[in-house]
mmCIF file of the C-alpha atoms, coordinates in Angstrom:
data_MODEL
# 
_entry.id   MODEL 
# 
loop_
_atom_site.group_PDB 
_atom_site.id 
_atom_site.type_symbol 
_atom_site.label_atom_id 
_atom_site.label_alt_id 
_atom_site.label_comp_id 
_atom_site.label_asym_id 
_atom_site.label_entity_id 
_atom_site.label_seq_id 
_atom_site.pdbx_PDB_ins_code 
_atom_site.Cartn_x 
_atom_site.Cartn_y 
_atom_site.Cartn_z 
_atom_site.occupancy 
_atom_site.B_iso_or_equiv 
_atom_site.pdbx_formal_charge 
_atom_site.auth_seq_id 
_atom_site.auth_comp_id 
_atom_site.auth_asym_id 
_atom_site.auth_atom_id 
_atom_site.pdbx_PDB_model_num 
ATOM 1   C CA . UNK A 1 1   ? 26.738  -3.702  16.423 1.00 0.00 ? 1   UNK A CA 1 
ATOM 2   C CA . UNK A 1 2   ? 26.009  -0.412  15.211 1.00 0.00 ? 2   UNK A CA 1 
ATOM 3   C CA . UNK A 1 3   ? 22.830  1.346   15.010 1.00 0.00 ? 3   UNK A CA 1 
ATOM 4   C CA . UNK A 1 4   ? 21.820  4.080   12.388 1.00 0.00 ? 4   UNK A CA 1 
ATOM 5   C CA . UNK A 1 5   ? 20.769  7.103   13.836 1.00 0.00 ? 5   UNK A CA 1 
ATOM 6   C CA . UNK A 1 6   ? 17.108  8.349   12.876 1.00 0.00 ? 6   UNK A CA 1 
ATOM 7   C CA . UNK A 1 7   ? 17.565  11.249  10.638 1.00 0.00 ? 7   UNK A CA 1 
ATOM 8   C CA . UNK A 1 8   ? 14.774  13.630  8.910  1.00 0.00 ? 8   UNK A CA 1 
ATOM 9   C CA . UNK A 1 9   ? 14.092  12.967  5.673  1.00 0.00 ? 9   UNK A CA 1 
ATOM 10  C CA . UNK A 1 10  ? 15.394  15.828  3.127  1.00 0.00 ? 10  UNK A CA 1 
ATOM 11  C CA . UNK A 1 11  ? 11.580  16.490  1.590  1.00 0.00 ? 11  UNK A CA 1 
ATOM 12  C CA . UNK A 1 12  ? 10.283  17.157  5.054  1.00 0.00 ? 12  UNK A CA 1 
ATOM 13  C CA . UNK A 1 13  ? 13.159  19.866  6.112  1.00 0.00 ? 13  UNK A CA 1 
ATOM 14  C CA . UNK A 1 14  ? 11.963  21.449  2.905  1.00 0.00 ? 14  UNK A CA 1 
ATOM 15  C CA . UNK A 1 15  ? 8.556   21.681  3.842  1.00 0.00 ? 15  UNK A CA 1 
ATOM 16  C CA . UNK A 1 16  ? 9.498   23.306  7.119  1.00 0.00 ? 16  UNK A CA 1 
ATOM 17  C CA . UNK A 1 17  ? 11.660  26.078  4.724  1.00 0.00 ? 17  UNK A CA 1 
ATOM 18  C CA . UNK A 1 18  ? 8.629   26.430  3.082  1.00 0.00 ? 18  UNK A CA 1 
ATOM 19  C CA . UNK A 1 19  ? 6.659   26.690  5.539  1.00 0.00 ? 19  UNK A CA 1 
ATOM 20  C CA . UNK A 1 20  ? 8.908   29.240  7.859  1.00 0.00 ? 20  UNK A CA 1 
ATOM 21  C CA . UNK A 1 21  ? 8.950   31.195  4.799  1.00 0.00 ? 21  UNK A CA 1 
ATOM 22  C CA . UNK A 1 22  ? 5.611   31.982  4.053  1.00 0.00 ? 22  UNK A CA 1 
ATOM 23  C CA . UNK A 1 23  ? 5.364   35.096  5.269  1.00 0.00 ? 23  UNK A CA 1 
ATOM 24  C CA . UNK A 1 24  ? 6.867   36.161  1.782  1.00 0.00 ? 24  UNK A CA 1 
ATOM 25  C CA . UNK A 1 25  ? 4.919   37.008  -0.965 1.00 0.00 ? 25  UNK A CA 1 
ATOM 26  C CA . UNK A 1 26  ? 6.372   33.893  -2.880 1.00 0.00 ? 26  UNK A CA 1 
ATOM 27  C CA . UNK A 1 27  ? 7.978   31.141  -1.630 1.00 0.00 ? 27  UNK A CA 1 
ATOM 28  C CA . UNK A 1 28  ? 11.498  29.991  -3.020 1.00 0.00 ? 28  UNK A CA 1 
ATOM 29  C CA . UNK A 1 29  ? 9.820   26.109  -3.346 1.00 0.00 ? 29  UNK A CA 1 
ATOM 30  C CA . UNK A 1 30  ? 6.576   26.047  -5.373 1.00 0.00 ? 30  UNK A CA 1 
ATOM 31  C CA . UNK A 1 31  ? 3.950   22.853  -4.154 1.00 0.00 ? 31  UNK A CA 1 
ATOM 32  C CA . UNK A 1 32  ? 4.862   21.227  -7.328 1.00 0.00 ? 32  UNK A CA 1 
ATOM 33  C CA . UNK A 1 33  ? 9.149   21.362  -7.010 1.00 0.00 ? 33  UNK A CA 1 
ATOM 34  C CA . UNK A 1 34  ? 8.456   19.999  -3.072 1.00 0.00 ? 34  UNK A CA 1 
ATOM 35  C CA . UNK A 1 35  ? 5.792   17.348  -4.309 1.00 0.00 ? 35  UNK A CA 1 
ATOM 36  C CA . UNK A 1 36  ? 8.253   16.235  -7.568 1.00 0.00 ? 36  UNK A CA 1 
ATOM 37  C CA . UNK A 1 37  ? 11.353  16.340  -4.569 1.00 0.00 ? 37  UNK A CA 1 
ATOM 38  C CA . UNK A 1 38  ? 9.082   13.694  -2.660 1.00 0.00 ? 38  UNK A CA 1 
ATOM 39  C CA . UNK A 1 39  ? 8.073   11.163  -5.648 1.00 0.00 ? 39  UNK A CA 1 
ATOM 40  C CA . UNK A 1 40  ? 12.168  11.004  -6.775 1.00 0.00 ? 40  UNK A CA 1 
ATOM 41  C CA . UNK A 1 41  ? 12.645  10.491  -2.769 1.00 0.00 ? 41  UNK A CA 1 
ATOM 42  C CA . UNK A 1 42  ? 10.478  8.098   -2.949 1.00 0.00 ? 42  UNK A CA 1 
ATOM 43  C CA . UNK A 1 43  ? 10.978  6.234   -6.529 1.00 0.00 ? 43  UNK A CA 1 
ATOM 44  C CA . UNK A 1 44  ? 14.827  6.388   -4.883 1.00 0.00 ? 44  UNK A CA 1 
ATOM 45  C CA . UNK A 1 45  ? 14.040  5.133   -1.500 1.00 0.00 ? 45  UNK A CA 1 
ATOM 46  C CA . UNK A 1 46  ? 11.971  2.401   -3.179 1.00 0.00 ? 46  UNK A CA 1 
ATOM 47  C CA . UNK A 1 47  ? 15.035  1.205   -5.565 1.00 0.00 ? 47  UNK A CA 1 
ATOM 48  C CA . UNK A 1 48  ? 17.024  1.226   -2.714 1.00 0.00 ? 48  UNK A CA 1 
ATOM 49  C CA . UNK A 1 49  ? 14.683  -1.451  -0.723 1.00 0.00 ? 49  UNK A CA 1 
ATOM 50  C CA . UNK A 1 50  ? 14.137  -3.632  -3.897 1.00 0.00 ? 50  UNK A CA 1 
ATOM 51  C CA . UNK A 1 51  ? 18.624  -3.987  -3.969 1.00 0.00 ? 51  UNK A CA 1 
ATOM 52  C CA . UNK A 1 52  ? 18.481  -4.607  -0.311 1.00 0.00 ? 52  UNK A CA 1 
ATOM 53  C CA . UNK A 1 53  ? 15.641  -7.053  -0.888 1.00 0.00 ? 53  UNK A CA 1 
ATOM 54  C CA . UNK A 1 54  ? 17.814  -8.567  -3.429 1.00 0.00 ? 54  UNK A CA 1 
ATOM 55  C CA . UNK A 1 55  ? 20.943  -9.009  -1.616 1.00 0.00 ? 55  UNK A CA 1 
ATOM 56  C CA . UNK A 1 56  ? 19.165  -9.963  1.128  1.00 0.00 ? 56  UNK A CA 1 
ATOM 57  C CA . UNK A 1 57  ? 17.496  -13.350 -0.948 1.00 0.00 ? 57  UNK A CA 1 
ATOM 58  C CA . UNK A 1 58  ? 21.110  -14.119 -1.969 1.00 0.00 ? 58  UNK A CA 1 
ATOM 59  C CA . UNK A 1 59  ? 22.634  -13.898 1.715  1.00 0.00 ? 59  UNK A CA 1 
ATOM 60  C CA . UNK A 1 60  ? 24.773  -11.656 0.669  1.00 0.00 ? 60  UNK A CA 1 
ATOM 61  C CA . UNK A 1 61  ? 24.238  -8.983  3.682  1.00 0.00 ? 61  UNK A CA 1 
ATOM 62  C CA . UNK A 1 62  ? 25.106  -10.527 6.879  1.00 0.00 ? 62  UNK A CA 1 
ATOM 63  C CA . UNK A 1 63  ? 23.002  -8.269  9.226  1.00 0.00 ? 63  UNK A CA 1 
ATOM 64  C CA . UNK A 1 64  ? 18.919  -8.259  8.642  1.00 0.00 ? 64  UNK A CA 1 
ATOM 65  C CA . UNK A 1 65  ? 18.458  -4.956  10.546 1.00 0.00 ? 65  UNK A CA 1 
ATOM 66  C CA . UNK A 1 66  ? 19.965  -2.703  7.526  1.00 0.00 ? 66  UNK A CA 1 
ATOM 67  C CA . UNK A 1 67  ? 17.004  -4.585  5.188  1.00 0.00 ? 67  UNK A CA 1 
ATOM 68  C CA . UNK A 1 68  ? 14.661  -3.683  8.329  1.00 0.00 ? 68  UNK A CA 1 
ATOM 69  C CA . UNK A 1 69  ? 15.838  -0.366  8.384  1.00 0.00 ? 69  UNK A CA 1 
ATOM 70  C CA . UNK A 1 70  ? 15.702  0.116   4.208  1.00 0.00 ? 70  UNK A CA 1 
ATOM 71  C CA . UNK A 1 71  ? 12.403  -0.978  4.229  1.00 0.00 ? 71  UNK A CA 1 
ATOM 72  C CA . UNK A 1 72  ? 10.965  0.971   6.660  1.00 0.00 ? 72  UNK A CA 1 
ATOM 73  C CA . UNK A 1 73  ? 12.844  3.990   4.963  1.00 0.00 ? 73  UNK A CA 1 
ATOM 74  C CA . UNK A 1 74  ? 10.824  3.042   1.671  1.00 0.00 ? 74  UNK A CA 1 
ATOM 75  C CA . UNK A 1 75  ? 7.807   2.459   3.343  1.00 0.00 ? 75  UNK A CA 1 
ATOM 76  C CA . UNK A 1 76  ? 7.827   6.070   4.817  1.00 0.00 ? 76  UNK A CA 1 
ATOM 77  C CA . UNK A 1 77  ? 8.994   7.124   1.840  1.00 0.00 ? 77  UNK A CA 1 
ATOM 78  C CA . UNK A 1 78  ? 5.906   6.077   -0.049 1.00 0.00 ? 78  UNK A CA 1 
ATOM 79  C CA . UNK A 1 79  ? 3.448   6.819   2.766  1.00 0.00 ? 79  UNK A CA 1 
ATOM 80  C CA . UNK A 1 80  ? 4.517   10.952  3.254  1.00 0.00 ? 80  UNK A CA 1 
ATOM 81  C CA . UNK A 1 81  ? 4.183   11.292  -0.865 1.00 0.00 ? 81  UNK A CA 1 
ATOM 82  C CA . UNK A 1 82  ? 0.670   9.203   -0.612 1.00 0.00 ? 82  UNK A CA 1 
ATOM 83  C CA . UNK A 1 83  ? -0.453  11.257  1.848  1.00 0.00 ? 83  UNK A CA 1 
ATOM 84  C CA . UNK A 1 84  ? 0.969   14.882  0.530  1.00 0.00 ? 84  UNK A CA 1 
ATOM 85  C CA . UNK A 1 85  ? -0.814  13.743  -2.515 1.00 0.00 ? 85  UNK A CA 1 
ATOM 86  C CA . UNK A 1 86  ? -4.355  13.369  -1.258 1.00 0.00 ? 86  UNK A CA 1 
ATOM 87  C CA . UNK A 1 87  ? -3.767  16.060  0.735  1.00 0.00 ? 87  UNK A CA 1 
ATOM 88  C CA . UNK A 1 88  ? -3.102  18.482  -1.805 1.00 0.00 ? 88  UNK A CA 1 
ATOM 89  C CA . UNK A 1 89  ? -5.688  16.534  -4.085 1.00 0.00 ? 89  UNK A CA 1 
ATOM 90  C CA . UNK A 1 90  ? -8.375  17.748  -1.329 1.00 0.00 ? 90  UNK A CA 1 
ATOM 91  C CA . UNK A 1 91  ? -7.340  21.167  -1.052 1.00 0.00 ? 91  UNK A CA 1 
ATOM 92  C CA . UNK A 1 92  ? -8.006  21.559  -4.689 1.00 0.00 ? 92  UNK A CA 1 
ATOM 93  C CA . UNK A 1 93  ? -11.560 20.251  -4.418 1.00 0.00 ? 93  UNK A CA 1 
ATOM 94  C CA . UNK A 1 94  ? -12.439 22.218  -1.860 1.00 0.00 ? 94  UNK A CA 1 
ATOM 95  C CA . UNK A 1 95  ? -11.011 25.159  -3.450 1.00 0.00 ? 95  UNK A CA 1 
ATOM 96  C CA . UNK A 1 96  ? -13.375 23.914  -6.600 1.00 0.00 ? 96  UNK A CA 1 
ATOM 97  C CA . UNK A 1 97  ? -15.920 23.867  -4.409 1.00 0.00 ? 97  UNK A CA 1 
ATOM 98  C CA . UNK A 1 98  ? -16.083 27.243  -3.194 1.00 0.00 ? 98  UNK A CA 1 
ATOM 99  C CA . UNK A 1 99  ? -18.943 29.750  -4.636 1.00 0.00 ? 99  UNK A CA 1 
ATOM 100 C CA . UNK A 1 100 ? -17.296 32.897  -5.662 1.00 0.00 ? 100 UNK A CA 1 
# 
């Protein structure tokens, strides 16, 4: 049997570019290209689980850990762009917020 590695996902390596980067006037990635890099991750990731999902109704993939795996890739997926969203959603009330 063989077991897939845990990688890093490619939107969070860019974050850490970003973030090691900083110390530059302007950053190569603006919020908006990383936050547009994790929906398509995640509208991709997502597709991916539904054909999985698929195949796996129809018996046509013999081992249920890839599905396991997919989904959980999907799931993650979905959960770092929910969570980068509110995030960032915050930061700009706050921002709002402030008295100049």
């Amino acid at each position: 049997m063989f077991i897939v590695p845990i990688t890093k996902m490619d939107i969070v390596s860019s974050l850490e570019e970003a973030g090691k980067q900083s110390g530059s006037k302007r950053p190569e990635k603006e919020f908006k290209n990383i936050l547009q890099e994790a929906i398509q991750t995640a509208q991709e990731e997502s597709a991916k689980g539904e054909e999985v999902d698929k195949l796996l109704a129809t018996g046509q993939i013999d081992d249920l850990h890839t599905a396991l795996i997919q989904a959980e890739k999907s799931a993650a997926a979905i959960e770092f762009t929910t969570q980068l969203t509110s995030r960032a959603v915050g930061a700009y009330n706050q921002i709002m917020g402030m008295q100049i």
